[in-house]
C-alpha positions in Angstrom: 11.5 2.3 20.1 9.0 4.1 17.9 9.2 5.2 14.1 10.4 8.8 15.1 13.0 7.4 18.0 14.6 5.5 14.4 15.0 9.1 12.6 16.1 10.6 16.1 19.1 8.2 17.1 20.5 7.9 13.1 20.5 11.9 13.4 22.5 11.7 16.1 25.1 9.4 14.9 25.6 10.6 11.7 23.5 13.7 10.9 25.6 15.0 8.1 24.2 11.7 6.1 21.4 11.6 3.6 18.9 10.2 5.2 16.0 11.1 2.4 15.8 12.9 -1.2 12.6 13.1 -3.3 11.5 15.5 -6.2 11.7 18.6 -4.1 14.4 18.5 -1.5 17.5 16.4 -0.6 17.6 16.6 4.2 20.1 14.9 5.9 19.0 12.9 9.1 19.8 16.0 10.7 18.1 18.3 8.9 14.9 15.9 9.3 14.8 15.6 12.7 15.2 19.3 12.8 12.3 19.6 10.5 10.4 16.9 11.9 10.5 19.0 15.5 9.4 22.5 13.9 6.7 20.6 12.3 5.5 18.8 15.9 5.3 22.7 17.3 3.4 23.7 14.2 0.6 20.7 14.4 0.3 21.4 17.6 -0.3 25.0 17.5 -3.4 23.3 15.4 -4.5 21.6 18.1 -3.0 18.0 17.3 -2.5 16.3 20.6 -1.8 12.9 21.7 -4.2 10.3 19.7 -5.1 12.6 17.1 -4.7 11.3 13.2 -3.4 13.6 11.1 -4.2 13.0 7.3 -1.6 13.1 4.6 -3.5 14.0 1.2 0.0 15.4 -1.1 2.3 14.2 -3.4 5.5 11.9 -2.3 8.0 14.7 -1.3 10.2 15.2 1.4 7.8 17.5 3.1 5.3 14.7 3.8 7.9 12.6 5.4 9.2 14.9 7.8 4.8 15.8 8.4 5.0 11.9 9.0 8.2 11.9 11.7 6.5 15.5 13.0 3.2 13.6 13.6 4.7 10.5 15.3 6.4 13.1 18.1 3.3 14.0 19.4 2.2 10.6 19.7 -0.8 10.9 17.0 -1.2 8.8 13.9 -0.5 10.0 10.2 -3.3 8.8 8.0 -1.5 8.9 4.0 -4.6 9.5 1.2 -3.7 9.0 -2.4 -3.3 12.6 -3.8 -5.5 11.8 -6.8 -8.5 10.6 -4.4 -11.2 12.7 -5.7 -12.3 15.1 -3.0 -15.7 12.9 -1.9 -13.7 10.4 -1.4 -11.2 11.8 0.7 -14.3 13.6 3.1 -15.6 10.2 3.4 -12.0 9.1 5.0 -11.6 12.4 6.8 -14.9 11.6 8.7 -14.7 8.1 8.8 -11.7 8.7 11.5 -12.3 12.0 12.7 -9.6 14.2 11.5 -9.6 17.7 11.8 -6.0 18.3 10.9 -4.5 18.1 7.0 -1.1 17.9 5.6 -2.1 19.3 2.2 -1.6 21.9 -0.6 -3.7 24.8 -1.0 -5.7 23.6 -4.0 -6.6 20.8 -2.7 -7.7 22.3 1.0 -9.9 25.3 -0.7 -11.4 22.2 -2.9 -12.6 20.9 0.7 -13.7 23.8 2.3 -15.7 24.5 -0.9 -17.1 21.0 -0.2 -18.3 22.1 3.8 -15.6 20.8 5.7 -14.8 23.9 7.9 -13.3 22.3 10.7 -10.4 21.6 9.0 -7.2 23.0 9.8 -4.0 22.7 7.2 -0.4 22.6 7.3 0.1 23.4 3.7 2.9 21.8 1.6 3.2 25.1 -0.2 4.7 27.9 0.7 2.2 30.5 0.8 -1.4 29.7 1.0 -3.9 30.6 4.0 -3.9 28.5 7.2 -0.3 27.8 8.2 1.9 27.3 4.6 5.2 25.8 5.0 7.2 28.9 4.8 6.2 29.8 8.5 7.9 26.5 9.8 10.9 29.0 10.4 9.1 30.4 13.2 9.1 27.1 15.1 12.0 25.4 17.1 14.0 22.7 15.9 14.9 22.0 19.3 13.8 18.2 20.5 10.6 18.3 21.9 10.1 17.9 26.0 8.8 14.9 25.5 8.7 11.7 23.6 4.7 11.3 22.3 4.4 8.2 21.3 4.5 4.5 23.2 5.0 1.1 21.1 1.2 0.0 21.6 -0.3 3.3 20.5 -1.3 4.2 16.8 1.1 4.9 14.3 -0.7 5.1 10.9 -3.7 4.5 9.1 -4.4 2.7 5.6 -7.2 2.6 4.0 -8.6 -0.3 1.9 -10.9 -1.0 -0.2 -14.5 -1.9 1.4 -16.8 -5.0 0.5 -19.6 -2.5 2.0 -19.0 0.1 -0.6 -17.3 2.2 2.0 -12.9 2.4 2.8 -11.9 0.8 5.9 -9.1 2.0 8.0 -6.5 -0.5 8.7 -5.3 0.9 12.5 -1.4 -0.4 12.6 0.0 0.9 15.8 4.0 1.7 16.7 4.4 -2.1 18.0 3.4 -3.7 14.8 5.7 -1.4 12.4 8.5 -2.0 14.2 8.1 -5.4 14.2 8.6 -5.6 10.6 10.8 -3.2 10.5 13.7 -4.6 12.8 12.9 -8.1 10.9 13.5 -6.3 7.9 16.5 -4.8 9.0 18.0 -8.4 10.2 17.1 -10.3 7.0 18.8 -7.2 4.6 21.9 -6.7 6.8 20.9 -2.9 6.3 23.8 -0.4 6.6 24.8 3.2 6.3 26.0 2.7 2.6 22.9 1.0 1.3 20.7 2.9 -0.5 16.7 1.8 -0.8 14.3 3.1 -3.9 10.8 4.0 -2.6 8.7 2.8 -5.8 5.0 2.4 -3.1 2.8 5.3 -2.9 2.6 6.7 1.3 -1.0 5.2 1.3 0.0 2.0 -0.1 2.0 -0.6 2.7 4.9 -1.4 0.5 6.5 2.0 1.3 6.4 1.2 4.8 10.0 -1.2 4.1 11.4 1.2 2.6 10.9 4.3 4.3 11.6 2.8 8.1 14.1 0.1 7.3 16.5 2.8 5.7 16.4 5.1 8.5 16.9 2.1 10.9 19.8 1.5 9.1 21.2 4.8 8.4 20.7 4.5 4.8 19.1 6.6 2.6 15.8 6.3 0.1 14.9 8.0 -2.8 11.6 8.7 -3.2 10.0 7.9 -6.4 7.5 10.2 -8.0 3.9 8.8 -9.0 4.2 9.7 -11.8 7.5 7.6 -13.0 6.2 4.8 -10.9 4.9 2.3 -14.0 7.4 4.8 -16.7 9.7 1.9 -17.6 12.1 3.6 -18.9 12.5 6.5 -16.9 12.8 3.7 -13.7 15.5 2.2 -15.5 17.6 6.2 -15.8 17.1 6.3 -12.2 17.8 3.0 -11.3 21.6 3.4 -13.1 21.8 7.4 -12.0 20.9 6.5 -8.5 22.4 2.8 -8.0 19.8 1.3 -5.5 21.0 -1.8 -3.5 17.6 -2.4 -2.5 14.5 -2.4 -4.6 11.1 -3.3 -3.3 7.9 -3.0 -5.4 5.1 -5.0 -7.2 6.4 -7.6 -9.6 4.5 -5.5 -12.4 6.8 -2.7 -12.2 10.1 -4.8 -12.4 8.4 -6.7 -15.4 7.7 -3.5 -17.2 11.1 -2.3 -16.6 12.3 -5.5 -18.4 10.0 -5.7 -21.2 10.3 -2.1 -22.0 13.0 -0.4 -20.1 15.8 -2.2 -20.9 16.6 -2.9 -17.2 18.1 -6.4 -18.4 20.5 -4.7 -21.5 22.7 -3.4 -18.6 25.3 -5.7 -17.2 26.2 -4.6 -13.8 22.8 -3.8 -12.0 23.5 -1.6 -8.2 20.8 -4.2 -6.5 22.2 -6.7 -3.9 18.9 -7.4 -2.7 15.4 -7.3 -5.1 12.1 -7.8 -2.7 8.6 -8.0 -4.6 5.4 -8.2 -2.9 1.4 -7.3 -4.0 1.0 -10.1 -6.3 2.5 -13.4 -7.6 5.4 -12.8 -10.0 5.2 -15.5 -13.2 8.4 -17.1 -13.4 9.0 -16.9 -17.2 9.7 -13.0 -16.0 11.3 -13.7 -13.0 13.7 -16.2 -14.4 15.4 -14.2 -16.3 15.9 -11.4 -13.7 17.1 -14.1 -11.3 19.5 -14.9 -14.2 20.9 -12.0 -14.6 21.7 -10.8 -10.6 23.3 -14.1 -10.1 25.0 -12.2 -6.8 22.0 -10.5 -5.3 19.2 -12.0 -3.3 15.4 -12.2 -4.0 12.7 -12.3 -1.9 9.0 -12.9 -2.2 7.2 -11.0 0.6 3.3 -11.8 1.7 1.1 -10.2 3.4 -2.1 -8.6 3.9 -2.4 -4.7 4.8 -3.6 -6.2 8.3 -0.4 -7.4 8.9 2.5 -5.7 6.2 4.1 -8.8 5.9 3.7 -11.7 7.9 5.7 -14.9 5.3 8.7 -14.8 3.3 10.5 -16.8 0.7 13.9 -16.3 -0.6 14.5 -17.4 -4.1 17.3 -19.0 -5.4 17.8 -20.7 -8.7 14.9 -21.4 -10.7 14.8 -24.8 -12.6 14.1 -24.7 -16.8 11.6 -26.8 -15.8 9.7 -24.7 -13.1 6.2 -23.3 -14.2 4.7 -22.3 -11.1 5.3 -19.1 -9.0 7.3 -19.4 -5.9 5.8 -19.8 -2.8 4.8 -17.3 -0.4 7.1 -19.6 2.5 7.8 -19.2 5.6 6.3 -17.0 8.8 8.6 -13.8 9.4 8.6 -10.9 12.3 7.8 -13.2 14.8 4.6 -14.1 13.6 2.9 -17.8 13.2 0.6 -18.5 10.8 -1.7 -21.8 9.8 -4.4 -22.9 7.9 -7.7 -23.6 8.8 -10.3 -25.6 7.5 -13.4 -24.2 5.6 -16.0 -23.2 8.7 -18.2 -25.5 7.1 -15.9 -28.5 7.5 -16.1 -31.5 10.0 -14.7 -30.7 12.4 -12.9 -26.9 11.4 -9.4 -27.2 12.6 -6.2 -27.0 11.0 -5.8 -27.9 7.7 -3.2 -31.0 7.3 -0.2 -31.3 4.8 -1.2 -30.8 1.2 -5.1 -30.2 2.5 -5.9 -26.6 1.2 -6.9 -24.3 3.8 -7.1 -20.6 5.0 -3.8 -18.8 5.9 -4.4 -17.8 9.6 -2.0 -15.0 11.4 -1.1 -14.4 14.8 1.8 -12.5 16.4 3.4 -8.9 16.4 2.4 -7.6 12.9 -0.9 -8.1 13.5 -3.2 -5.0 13.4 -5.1 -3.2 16.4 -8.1 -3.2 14.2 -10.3 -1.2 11.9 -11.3 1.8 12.3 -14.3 2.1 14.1 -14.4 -1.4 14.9 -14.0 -3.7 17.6 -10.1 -4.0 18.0 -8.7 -7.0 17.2 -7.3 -8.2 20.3 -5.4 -11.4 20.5 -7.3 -12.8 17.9 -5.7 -14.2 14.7 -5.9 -12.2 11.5 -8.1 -14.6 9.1 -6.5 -13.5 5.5 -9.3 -15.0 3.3 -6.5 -16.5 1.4 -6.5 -20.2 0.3 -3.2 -21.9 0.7 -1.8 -25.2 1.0 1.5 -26.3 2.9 4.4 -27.9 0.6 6.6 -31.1 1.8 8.8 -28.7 2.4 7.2 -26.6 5.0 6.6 -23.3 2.9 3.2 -22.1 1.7 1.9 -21.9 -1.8 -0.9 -19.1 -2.3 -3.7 -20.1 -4.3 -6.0 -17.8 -4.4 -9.0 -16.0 -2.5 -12.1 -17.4 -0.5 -14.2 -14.3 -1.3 -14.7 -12.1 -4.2 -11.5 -9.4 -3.5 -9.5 -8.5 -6.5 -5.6 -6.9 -7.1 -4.7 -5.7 -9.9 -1.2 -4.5 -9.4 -0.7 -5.1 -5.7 -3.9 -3.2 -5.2 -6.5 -4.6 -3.4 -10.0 -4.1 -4.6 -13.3 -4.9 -3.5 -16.0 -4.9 -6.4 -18.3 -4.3 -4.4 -17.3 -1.0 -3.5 -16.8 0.0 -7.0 -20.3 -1.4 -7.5 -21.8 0.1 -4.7 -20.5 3.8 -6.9 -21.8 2.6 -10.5 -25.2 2.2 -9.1 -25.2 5.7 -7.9 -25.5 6.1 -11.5 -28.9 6.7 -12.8 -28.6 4.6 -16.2 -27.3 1.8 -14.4 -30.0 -0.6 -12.6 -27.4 -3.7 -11.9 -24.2 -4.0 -11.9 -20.9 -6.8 -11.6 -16.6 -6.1 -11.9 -14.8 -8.7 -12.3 -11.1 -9.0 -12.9 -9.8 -10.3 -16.6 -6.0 -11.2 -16.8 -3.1 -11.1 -14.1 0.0 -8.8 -13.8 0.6 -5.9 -16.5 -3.0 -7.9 -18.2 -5.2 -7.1 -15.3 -8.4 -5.4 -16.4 -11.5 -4.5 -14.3 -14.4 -5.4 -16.5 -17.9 -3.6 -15.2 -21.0 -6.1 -16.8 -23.8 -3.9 -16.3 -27.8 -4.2 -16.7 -28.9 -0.6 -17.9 -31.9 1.3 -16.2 -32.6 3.3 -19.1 -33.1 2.8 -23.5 -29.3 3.6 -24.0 -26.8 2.1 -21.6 -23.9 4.8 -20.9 -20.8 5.2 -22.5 -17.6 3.4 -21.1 -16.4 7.3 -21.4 -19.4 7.6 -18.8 -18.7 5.2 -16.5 -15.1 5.9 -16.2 -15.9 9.9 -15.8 -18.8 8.7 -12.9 -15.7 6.2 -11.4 -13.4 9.0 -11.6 -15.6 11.5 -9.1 -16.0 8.8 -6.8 -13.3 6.2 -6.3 -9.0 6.4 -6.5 -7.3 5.9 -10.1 -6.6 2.4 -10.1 -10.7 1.5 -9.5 -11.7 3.2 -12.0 -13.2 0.4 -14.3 -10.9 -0.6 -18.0 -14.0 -2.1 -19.8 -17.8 -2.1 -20.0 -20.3 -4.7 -21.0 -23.9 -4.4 -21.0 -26.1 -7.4 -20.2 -30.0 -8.1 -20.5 -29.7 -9.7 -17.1 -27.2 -10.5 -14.6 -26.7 -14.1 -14.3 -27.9 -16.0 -11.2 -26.4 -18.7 -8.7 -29.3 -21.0 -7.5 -30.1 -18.9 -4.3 -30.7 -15.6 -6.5 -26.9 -14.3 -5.5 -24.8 -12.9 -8.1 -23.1 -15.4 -10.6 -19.1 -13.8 -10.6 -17.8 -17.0 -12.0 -20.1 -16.8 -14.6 -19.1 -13.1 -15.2 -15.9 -14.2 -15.0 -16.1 -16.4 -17.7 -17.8 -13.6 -19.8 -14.6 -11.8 -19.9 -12.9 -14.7 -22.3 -15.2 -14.2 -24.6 -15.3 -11.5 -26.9 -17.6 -9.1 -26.6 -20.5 -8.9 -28.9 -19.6 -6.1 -31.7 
């Protein structure tokens, strides 16, 4: 089975049911395989054939998921771009993986032809526009295409991270890997036609990936929820009681804000039976009282890397008075197995013993083809570059990173990537971001060295970001330094840095 094959046989058992509704359109699961077939006969029209990637670059609507299903039938991979990419970013993705076909709205595909990208050819989200706007769909069949496109080991979708190098990186997950989650998913939620799933994750982060495909597998339906109201705490909290989600999946920041400023917890009978979190830990003197409060539902902690969506679990039950650190990440899920290994540098690297800290190791169906451009993976585990240790009990407890990767709300983040685009900047000579303060607190500091008399503006920096890198690099503070400070080889001092950012800064 393949991610359209789930849209395909839930249309044909019930396709009067609502499989999807977002800010512009409500479709049945017939109505989006019927779409998802005239959209097929559209891309290909453009020339999308088997093994293409498609690129996504629009706002969450019901349009881009049926483009998504559309896309899967001719056996080629959507790649989802966050609509508020700046437009050199996005080129850099479109020719990182070669795509020469866009889901996108009219502004946005005159903004890249205006940038010299003149191979491109759109399906616009708009209904008039040049290329091929969406009003012409009606000139395609809805009839089921000949033949099925896609196989379980080919590519279903790209995401793209952020890049130690200074550059994205396309994380290739292919139709095998999805699903494996997927039907997991499906077993541990007891999904059914009545349940109904909130997608809170942007399409380009992996998050939405639950609640998308484990709806349709289930016959439910999702609600897709708007950028915009994604971190509105109040306005979550309306749609949570208008809509009454069983199932809620999102960062632990979101759920936190809609407690400390939504009011989610002044309303007695909540619609959740199940509450999954994921991207970063959740403290427990904000999870308690949630727990609390949905004595009936169940709670989940879900890990993973984008290289593998989610590859451990832990269901959490009561949480002791007494308990002050966060839950554990637990146990493997999908059919995975995962370990930890020794430092490299350790006699003799193996496997690290119970209660020894190691690196979380992954191996098994969720397990990416690959990057983009790179070697593929093959059988080889997925090495996380997260420091763990095992409990008594068998379940893992995340500690931390090995390297210098940041998240500020379930984001990853390489500094040096945002690094790599401040020193494109002519007033800056050096430059270091480190992260101050976790969950709603996270900040990305810049500590910069300046090339010129006057250092620029944190106005400056954030505009020079802004042109360069997606919303949630952009950098929250600046501090100018005489010099950067110095481990013993010469190599950047981030713990130092680091412990800039709890002092004050000078002014």
């Amino acid at each position: 089975m393949t991610l359209d094959q789930i849209v395909i046989r839930s249309a044909a058992r019930a396709p009067e049911a609502v499989a999807v509704q977002g800010p512009d359109a409500t479709l049945t699961y017939g109505q989006l395989d019927a779409l998802a077939n005239r959209i097929a006969r559209a891309l290909q029209g453009l020339g999308v054939k088997k093994g293409d990637r498609v690129g996504l670059w629009t706002e969450k609507s019901t349009r881009a998921v049926a483009a998504m299903q559309g896309i899967a039938r001719l056996g080629a991979a959507y790649v989802p771009l966050d609509p508020l990419n700046p437009a050199v970013r996005t080129r850099i993705i479109l020719d990182d993986c070669r795509i020469d076909v866009l889901v996108t709205s009219a502004s946005r595909a005159a903004e890249l032809h205006s940038g010299g990208m003149d191979r491109l050819r759109f399906l616009l989200v708009d209904d008039e526009g040049p290329s091929l706007p969406w009003s012409r769909l009606a000139e395609f069949s809805d009839a089921p295409l000949p033949h099925h496109g896609s196989d379980d080991h080919d590519l279903a979708y790209i995401l793209y991270t952020s890049g130690s190098t200074g550059t994205p990186k396309g994380v290739c997950i292919s139709q095998r890997n999805a699903l494996a989650f997927i039907e997991w998913c499906h077993g541990l939620l007891n999904t059914t036609p009545a349940d109904r799933f909130s997608n809170h994750a942007p399409f380009f982060f992996d998050l939405s990936v639950l609640d998308l495909y484990a709806a349709f597998l289930g016959g439910a339906s999702v609600t897709l929820i708007p950028e915009a109201l994604a971190f509105a705490p109040e306005k979550l909290v309306e749609l949570v009681l208008r809509e009454r989600f069983s199932i809620w999946y999102s960062v632990p920041s979101a759920l936190t804000l809609m407690m400390q400023q939504g009011g989610l917890l002044n309303h007695p009978e909540l619609p959740f039976r199940a509450v999954l979190f994921a991207g970063e830990p959740f403290p427990i003197k904000h999870l308690r009282p949630l727990r609390e409060h949905l004595p009936a539902a169940r709670f989940f902690n879900l890990y993973g890397p984008t290289e593998t969506n989610v590859c451990t679990f832990h269901e959490v039950t009561d949480i002791s008075p007494e308990r002050t650190e966060p839950v554990p990440i637990g146990r493997a899920s999908c059919g995975d197995q995962v370990w930890l290994a020794r430092p490299p540098d350790s006699e003799p690297s193996q496997q690290a013993e119970g209660g020894e800290v190691g690196e979380l190791m992954v191996a098994g169906p969720t397990v990416m083809l690959g990057y983009w451009g790179h070697p593929p993976q093959g059988d080889q585990p997925y090495a996380t570059g997260d420091l763990c240790r095992r409990l008594p009990d068998g379940t893992f407890e995340y500690l931390g990173r090995r390297d210098n990767m940041l998240k500020v709300r379930g984001r990853r983040i390489e500094p040096g990537e945002i690094e790599a685009a401040l020193l494109t900047h002519p007033d800056i000579r050096e430059v270091g971001v480190v992260a101050s303060g976790a969950g709603l607190e996270a900040r990305l500091v810049a500590f910069l060295v300046s090339a010129s008399a006057t250092a620029p503006s944190l106005l400056k920096v954030k505009k020079h970001c802004a042109e360069r890198l997606p919303r949630y690099m952009i950098v929250d503070e600046v501090r100018v330094l005489a010099e950067m400070p110095r481990t013993q080889n010469g190599k950047l001092d981030r713990r130092a840095l680091q412990a800039l950012t709890q002092q004050r800064p000078p002014g």
